[in-house]
N, C-alpha and C positions, 0 to 999 in steps of 0.2 A: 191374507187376502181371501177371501170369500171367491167359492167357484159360481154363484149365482153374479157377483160383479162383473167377471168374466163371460158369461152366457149373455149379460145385458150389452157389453160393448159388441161381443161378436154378433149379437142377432141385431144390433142397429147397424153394425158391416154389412149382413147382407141385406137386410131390407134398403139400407140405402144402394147400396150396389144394383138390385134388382132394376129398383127406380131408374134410378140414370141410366142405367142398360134401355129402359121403358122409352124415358124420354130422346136418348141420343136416336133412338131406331125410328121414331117419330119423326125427328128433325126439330126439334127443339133443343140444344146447342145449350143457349144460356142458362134454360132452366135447370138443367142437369147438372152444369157447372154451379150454379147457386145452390141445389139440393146437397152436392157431394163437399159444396164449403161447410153448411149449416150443418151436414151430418158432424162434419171433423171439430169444428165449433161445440156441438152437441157433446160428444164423448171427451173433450176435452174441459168442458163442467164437470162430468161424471169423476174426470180423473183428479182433478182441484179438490174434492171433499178429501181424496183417499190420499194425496200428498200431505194435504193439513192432518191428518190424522197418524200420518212416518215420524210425521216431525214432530208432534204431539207423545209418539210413546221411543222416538231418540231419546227425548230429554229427559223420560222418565226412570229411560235405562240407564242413562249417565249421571242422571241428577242435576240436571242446567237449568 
C-alpha cells in the first residue's frame, strides 16, 4: 500500500471533519449529516479500487 493512499483518505478525514464541525456550529444539522455520509461514501470508492487490486495479486501468489 502506497503512503500517499493513506495521506488521501486521512486529509478527506479532516477536510470532511472540519466541514461538519463548520456546518453543526452554524446550525445546519442535516447538511453536515449528508456531508459526513458522502465523505464515508467518498473513501469508501477509494477503498473498492485497492480491495480489487488484494484480490488481484492473492491469486497471483497462489495461482487461482
Amino acid at each position: 500500500m502506497d503512503v500517499t493512499f493513506l495521506l488521501k483518505i486521512a486529509g478527506a478525514g479532516f477536510l470532511i471533519a472540519a466541514a461538519y464541525q463548520l456546518l453543526q456550529k452554524s446550525g445546519r444539522d442535516e447538511m453536515a449529516l449528508m456531508l459526513s455520509l458522502g465523505g464515508i461514501v467518498a473513501v469508501l470508492l477509494f477503498l473498492v479500487g485497492k480491495v480489487g487490486e488484494l484480490f488481484v495479486e492473492i491469486r497471483t501468489v497462489f495461482g487461482l
